[in-house]
N, C-alpha and C positions, 0 to 999 in steps of 0.2 A: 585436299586433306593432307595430302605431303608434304605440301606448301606450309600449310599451317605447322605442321611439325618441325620440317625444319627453320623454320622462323625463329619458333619456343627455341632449338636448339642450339644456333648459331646465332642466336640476336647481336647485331653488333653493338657496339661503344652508345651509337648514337639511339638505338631504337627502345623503347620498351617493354621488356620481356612478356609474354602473354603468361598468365599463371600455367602451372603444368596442372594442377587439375581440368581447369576450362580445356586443355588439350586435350588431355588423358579423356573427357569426358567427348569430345569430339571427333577421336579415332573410335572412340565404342560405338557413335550411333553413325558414323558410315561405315564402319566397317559391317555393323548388327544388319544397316540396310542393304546393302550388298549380299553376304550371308543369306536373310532372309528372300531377297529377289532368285539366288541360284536354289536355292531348296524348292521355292515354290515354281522356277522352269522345271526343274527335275521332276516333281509331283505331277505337272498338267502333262510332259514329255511321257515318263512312264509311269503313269498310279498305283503299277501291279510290282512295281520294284522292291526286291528282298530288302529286309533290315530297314525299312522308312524312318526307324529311329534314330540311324545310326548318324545322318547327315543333319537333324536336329541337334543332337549330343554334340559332335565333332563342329557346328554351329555355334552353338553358346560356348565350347571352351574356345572357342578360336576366339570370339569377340572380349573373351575375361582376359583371355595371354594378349592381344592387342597392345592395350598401354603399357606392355613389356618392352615393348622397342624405341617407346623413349628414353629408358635409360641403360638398355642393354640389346642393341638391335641383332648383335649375331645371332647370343642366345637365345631371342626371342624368333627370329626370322628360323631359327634351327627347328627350335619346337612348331611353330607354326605348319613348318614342311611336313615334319612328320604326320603331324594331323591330314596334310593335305594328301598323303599318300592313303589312308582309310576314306576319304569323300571329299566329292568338287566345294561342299559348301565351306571348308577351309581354303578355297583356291584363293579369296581376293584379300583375305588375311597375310598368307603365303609371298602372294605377291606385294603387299606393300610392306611387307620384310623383308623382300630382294630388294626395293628400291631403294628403304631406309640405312640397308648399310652400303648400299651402292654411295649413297651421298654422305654418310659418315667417316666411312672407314676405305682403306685403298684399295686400287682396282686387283690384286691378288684373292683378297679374302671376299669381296663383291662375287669375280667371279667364281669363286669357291661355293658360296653359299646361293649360287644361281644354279650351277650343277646339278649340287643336291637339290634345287628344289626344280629341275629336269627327272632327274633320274626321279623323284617321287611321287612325279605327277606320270610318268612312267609306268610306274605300280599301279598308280591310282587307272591309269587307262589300261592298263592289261587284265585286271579283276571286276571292274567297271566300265566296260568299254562306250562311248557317245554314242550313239543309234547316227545313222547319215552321214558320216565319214569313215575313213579309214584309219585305223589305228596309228601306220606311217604319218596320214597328212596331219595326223593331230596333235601328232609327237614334234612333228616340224614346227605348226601354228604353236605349238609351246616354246618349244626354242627361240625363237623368233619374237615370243614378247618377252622371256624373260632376259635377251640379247636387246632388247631397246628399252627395256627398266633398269641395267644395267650402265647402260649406255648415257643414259639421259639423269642416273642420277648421278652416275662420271662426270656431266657435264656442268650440274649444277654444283656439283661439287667445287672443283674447277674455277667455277664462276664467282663461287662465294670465297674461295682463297685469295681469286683475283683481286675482290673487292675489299677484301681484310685487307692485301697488302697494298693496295694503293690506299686506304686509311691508314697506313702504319707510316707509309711514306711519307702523305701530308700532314701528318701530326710530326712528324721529323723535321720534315723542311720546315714548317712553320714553327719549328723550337730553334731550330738554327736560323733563322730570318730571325727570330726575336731576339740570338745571340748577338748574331751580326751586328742588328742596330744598335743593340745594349754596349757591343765594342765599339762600335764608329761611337758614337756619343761619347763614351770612357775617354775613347783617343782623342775625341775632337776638343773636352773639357778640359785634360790635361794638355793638350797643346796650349788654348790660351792660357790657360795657369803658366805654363810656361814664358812666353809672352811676356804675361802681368807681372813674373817672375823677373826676370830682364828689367823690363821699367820702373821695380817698386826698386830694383838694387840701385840702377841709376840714380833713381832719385833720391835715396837714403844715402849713396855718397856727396852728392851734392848736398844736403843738410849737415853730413858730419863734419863739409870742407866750412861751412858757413857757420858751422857753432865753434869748429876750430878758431875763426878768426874770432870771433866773438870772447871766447878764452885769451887767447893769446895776444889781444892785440885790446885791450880795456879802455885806453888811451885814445880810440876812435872817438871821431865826431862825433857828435848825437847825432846826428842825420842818419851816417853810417850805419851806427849802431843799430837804431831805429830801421832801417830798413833789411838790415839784416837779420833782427826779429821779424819783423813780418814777414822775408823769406820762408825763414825757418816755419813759422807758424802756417802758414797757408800751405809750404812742402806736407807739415807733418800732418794736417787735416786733407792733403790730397794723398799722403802713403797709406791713410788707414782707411780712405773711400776704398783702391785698389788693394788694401790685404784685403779687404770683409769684402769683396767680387769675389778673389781668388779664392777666399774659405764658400762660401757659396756655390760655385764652382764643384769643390770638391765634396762637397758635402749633400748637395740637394740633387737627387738621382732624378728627378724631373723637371729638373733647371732648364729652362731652353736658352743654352750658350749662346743662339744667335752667332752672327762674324761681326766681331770688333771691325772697328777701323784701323786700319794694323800701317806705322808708319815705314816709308820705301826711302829707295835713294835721295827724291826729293826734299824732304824732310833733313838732312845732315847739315844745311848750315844753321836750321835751330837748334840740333841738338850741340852743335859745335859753341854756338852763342852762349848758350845755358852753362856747358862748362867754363865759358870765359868769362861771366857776370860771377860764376864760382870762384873766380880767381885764377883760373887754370889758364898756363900759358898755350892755349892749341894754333898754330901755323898749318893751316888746309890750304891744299893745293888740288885744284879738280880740274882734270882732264880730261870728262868723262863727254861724250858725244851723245847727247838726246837721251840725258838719265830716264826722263818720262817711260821710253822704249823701252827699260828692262824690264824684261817677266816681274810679274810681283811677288814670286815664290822670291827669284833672287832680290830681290831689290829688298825684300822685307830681313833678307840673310845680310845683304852688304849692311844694311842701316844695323841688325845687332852686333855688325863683327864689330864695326867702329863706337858704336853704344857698351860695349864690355871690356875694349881698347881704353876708352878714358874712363873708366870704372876702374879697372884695374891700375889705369896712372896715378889716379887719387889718391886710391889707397895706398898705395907701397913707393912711390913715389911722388909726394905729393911737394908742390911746386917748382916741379922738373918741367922744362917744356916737354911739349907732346906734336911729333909733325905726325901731319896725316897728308899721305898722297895718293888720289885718286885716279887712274886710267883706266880708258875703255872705251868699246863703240859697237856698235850692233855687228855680229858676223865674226865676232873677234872673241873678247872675253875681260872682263872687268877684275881689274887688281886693286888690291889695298892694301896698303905700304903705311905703318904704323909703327914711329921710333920713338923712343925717348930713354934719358940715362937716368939708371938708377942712383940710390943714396950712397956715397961714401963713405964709408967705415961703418960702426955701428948705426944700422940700422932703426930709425926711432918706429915702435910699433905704429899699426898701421890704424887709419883713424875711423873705419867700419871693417868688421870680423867677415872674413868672407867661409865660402864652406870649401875651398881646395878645387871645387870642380866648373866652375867657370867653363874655363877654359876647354876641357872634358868635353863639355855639354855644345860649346859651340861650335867644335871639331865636326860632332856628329851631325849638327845640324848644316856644316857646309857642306860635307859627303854626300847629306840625304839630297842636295840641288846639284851633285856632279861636280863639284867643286873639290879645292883643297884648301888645308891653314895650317901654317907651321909659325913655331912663334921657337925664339929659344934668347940666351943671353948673349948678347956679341966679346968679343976678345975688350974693347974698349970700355967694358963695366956698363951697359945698355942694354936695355929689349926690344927686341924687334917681332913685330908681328905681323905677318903675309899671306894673304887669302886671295885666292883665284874660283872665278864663276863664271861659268859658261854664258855667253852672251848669245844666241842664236839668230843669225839674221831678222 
């Protein structure tokens, strides 16, 4: 029956609250059968006992105050006691209002209202004494249950805190487990956005270097021409396959980004080629020992420092040569030596608008592999750009 009460009371998250009438209706008829069980020991015990009524009466109001302690267990557990100090047949009412607040309320006011309900069953045995024990041993056998009603509703108590908080826990970590992946995803998305970012620039300076000639140079062959339209054409239908990736990307929260195939060291004399069918004068020089061997965190770094190196030659320099010198070897560390002189005098604007941060963005990305890049302008009107990456045996 206790059980059933404190279930109604405490139901958690997950269970289904039982109605409080069906409760309420449930403490009246154990409690009524209990009640009615000790009245009629007492009648067969002693038939000739004074006031017969009085254990009837104090009977039915115990069973009425009963569903009091589902919603107010001290008060009710108080009143109940008093009853139990006029007649035993409030004793099992008594008692499961010691237990009820045992398991509601803290062990201070538990045992406060255990006390009182010693001390009045106390009374109750000093004016109505048991036949066949002692008034001591019965005082004791009182203490001693209402010391393990106590006890045991401390413990379920206890028990049921326990279980709130490890539901309060896993309903936490499971919000933060859902964070987590919702950030790894976030990052992982904008990473390749990143990425696609770097390559759509690349290649949109190579289309601006190709419509530049196109402009400026009318007087080409038709062949030329011609083939520098279909450049152009096929670049600008592969720039807007990779923008609409990268809007996708950013936009559909259950994208599965998947891992690109993300170009490494291996890759630089195509992309060196690519600048040079652009027209760009690039001079690469590779020194590099078993490129294959480098991490692919770095090797995907070395291939955008040099991929933003002639991105940026294009643009603000554009038909300056560009030397690119590559050294390195496993156990050592990979350098890259990127020169070229800029424009004399006035400046002709630059043939793709960049956003200032290039360079910014690819700082950070050498730092994030252990690395360095420093780039600045030389004494001789030139720019030099220099990045070091840890190579690990």
């Amino acid at each position: 029956m206790s059980g059933e009460i404190s279930c109604a009371a405490e139901a958690g998250p997950e269970r289904r609250p039982v109605p409080r009438a069906v409760v309420a209706l449930c403490v009246i008829v154990g409690v009524g059968s209990l009640t009615a069980l000790t009245i009629w020991g007492r009648s067969d015990a002693r038939p000739t006992a004074p006031w017969p009524g009085l254990d009837i009466v104090v009977g039915v109001l115990s069973c009425v105050l009963s569903p009091v302690l589902l919603g107010r267990p001290v008060g009710g557990a108080l009143g109940l006691t008093v009853l139990a100090a006029l007649s035993p047949a409030a004793t099992p009412a008594a008692t499961l209002g010691a237990l009820q607040v045992a398991q509601r309320r803290g062990f201070p006011v538990a045992a406060a209202v255990a006390a009182t309900g010693i001390a009045a069953h106390a009374v109750q045995g000093a004016w109505q004494p048991s036949g066949g024990i002692s008034f001591g041993w019965w005082l004791a056998l009182i203490t001693i249950a209402y010391g393990a009603l106590v006890g045991w509703g401390a413990l379920a108590r206890s028990r049921r805190a326990l279980i709130i908080s490890l539901r309060a826990r896993a309903r936490r970590a499971e919000a933060e487990q859902g964070r987590r992946v919702a950030e790894a995803r976030m990052l992982e998305r904008h990473r390749i956005a990143r990425e696609m970012h770097d390559v759509l620039a690349h290649r949109l300076s190579l289309l601006a270097t190709y419509a530049g000639a196109l402009e400026y140079r009318p007087d080409s062959p038709p062949e030329r021409l011609s083939r520098a339209a279909g450049v152009v054409r096929a670049g600008v239908h592969q720039a807007l396959e990779e923008l609409r990736e990268v809007i996708d990307l950013l936009r559909d929260e259950d994208h599965d980004s998947g891992e690109r195939p993300q170009p490494g060291l291996t890759d630089l004399p195509r992309l060196v080629e690519e600048s040079r069918d652009a027209g760009a004068q690039v001079l690469l020089s590779d020194n590099v020992t078993d490129p294959a061997a480098l991490p692919a965190a770095a090797a995907r770094t070395a291939y955008r420092v040099v991929q933003e190196g002639l991105t940026n030659a294009r643009k603000h320099a554009p038909g300056r040569p560009v030397e690119v010198v590559l050294e390195g070897r496993p156990g050592d560390r990979l350098t890259i030596d990127m020169r070229n002189p800029l424009p004399v005098g006035e400046a002709s604007p630059p043939l793709a608008p960049g956003t200032g941060t290039g360079l910014v963005g690819l700082t950070e990305r050498v730092r994030l592999t252990g690395g360095r890049l420093d780039h600045e302008v030389t004494a001789d009107g030139g720019f030099h750009l220099r990045a070091w990456l840890p190579w690990p045996a």
